[in-house]
C-alpha positions in Angstrom: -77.1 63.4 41.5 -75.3 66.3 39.7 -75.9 68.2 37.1 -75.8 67.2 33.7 -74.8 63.5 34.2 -71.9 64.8 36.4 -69.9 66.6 33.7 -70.3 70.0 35.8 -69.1 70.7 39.5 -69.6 74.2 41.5 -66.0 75.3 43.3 -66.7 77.2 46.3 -64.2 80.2 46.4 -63.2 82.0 49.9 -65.1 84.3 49.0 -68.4 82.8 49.4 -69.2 82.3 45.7 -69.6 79.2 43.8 -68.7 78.9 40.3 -69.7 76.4 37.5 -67.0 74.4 36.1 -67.0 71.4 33.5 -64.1 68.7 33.7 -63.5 67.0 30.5 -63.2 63.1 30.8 -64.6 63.1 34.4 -68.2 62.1 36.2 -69.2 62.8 39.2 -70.8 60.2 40.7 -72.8 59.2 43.9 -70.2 56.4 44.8 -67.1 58.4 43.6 -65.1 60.2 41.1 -64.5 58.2 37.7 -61.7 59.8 35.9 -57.9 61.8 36.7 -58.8 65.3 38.6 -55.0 66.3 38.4 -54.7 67.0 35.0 -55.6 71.4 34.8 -55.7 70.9 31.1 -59.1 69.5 31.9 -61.1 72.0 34.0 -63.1 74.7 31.5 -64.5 77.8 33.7 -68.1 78.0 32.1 -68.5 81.8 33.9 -71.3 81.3 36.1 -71.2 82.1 39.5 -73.8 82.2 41.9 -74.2 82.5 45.7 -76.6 79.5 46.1 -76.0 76.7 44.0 -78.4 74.0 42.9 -79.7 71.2 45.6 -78.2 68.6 43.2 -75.1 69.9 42.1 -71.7 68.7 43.3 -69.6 70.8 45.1 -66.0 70.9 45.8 -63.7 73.1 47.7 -61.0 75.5 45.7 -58.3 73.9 47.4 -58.6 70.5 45.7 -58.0 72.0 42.2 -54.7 72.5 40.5 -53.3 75.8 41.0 -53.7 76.9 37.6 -57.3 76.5 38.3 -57.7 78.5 41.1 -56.4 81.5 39.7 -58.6 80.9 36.7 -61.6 81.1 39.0 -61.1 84.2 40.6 -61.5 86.2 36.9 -64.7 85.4 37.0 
């Protein structure tokens, strides 16, 4: 399923680490995403990251974030 009734997702960075972000107003869900993913006012970096994630958790690729984002996750 996700983590926490799919208010957290792990971005996987090009660098090979995941890190643990929450998106406000969104879930995760096995038959989709309920909720806007373009906003960057959303996204809150939680400061976790970890080379192996959990089995359960959802993960999405760096590139489908908003730039703002992206640069965010890299001062972890």
């Amino acid at each position: 399923m996700g983590l926490k009734h799919g208010k957290y997702i792990y971005v996987e960075r090009a660098d090979g680490y995941y890190v643990k972000v929450r998106v406000l107003g969104v879930r995760f869900r096995r038959g989709g995403v309920e909720g806007d993913l373009s906003d960057p006012s959303r996204y809150v970096i939680i400061g976790f990251k970890t080379k192996k994630p959990p089995h359960t958790a959802v993960i999405v690729s760096e590139e489908s974030l908003p730039q703002t984002v992206r640069e965010k996750l890299y001062s972890v």
